[in-house]
C-alpha positions as CSV (number, residue, x, y, z in Angstrom):
1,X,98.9,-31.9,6.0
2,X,96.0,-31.2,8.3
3,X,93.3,-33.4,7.7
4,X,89.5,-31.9,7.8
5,X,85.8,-32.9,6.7
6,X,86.4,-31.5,3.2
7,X,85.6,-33.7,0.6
8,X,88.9,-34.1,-0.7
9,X,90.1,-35.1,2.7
10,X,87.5,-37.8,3.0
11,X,87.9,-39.2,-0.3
12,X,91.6,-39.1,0.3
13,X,91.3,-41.3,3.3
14,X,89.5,-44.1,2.3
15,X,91.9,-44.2,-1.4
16,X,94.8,-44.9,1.5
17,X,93.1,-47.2,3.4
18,X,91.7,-49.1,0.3
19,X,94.1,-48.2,-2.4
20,X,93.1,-51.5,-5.0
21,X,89.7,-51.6,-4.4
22,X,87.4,-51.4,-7.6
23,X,86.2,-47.5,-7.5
24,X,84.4,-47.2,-10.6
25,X,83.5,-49.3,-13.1
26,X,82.4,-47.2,-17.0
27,X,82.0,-49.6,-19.8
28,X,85.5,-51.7,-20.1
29,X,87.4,-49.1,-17.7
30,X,87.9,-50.0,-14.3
31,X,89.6,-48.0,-11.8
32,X,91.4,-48.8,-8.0
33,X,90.6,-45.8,-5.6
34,X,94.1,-45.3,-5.7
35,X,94.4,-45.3,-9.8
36,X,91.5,-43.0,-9.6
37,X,93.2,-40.3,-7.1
38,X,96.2,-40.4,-8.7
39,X,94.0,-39.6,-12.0
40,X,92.3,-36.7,-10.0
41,X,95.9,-35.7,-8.5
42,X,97.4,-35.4,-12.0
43,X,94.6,-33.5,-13.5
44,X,94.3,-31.0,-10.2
45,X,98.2,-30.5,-10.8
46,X,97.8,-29.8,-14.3
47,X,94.7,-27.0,-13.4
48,X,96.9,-25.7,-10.6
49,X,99.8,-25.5,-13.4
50,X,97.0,-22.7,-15.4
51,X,96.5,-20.8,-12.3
52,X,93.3,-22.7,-10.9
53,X,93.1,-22.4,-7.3
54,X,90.8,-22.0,-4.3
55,X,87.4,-20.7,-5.2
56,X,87.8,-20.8,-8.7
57,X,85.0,-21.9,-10.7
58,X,85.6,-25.2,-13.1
59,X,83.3,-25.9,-15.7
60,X,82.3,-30.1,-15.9
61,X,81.0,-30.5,-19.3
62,X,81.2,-34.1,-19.8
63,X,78.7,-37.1,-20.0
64,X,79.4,-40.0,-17.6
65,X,82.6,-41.4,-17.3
66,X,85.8,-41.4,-15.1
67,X,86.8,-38.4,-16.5
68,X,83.3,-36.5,-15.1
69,X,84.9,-37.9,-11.5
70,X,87.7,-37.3,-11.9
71,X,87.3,-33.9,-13.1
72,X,85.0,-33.0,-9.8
73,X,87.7,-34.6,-7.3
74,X,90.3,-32.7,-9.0
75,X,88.0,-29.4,-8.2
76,X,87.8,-30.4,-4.4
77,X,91.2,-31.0,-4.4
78,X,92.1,-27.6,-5.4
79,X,89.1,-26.0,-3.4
80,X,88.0,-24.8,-7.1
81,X,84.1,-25.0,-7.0
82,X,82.9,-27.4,-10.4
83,X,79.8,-26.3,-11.9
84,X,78.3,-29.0,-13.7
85,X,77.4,-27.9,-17.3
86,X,74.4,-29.8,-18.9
87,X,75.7,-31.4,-22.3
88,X,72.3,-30.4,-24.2
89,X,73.1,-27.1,-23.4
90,X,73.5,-24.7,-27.1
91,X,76.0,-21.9,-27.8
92,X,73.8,-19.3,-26.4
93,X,73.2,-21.3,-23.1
94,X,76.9,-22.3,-22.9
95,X,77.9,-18.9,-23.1
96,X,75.5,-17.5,-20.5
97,X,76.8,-20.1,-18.0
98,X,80.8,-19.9,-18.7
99,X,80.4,-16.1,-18.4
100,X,78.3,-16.0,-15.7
101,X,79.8,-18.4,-13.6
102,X,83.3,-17.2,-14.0
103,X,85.0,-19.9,-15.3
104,X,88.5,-20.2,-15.5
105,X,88.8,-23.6,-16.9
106,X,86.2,-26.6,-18.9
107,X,87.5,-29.6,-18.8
108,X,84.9,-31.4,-21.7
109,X,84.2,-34.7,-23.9
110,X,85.9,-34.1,-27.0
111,X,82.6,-34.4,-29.1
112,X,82.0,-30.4,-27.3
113,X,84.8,-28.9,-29.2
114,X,83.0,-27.2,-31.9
115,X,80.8,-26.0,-29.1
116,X,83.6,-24.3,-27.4
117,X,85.1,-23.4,-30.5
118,X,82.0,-21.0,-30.9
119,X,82.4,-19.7,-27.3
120,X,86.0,-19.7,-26.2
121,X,87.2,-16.3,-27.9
122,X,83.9,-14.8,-25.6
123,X,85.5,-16.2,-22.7
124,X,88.2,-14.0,-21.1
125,X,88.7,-15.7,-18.1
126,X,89.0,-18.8,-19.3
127,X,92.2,-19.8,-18.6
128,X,92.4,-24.0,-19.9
129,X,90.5,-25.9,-21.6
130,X,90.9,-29.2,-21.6
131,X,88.9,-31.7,-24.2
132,X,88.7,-35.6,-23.2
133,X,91.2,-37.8,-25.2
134,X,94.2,-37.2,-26.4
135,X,94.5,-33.8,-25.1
136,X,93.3,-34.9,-21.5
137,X,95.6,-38.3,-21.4
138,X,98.4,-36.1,-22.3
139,X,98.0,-33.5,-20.0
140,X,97.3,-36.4,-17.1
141,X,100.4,-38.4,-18.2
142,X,102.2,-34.9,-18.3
143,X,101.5,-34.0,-14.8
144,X,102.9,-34.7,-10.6
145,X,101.6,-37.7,-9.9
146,X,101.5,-36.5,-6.3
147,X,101.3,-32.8,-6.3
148,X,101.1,-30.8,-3.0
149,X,97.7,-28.6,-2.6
150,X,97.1,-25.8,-0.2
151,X,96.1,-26.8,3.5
152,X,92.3,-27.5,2.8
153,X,91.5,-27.5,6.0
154,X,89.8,-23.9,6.8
């Protein structure tokens, strides 16, 4: 792959050169670079798997965690664009945003759901929709560990 100043790239290249290096520390989870872009990896292939792709737009409705960084290196990975959703946001607001935006997938703490719940049918080009927990470890587990993107580097 050719390697360029995109962010994926960067990030990419210090996770090899510093693969068990504490990353991120949230609460009691800790995470190597290399745990966390594998993590980003799985959940970009598992995107890529709904039809995200370069230029989408990827809505990040989550509170601070690894999942919220995962989530956006995931997006740069795929050359999606994340749009950071703010959690206080109500129905009304949330549907303004999703349509407006474009979204074709939310990735969102599971606390959200009945938010989305109210929105989703409104939605039609929302494509996945993926709730932390369960439903996000599975997917993760699920997916390449090492999938192969498209050449980011136009």
């Amino acid at each position: 792959m050719t390697r360029s100043f995109a962010f994926a790239d960067l990030w990419e290249l210090v996770a090899e050169q510093v693969p068990e290096r504490e990353a991120v520390v949230c609460g009691e989870r800790r995470l190597s670079y290399a745990e966390l872009d594998e993590r980003a990896n799985r959940l970009a292939g598992h995107l890529a798997g709904h039809g995200v792709g370069v230029g989408d737009h990827v809505g990040v409705y989550l509170t601070n965690g690894t999942e919220y960084l995962e989530t956006m290196l995931a997006a740069y990975k795929l050359r999606a664009v994340p749009i950071n959703v703010n959690y206080r946001y109500v129905e009304d607001e949330l549907r303004h945003l999703f349509a407006d935006a474009g979204v074709t997938a939310v990735v969102h703490d599971a606390e959200f759901r009945p938010r989305m719940a109210a929105v989703r049918d409104q939605l039609p080009d929302l494509a996945v929709e993926l709730a932390t927990g369960g439903d996000y470890e599975a997917a993760l587990a699920a997916a390449d560990p090492a999938p192969t993107f498209e050449d980011r580097s136009s």
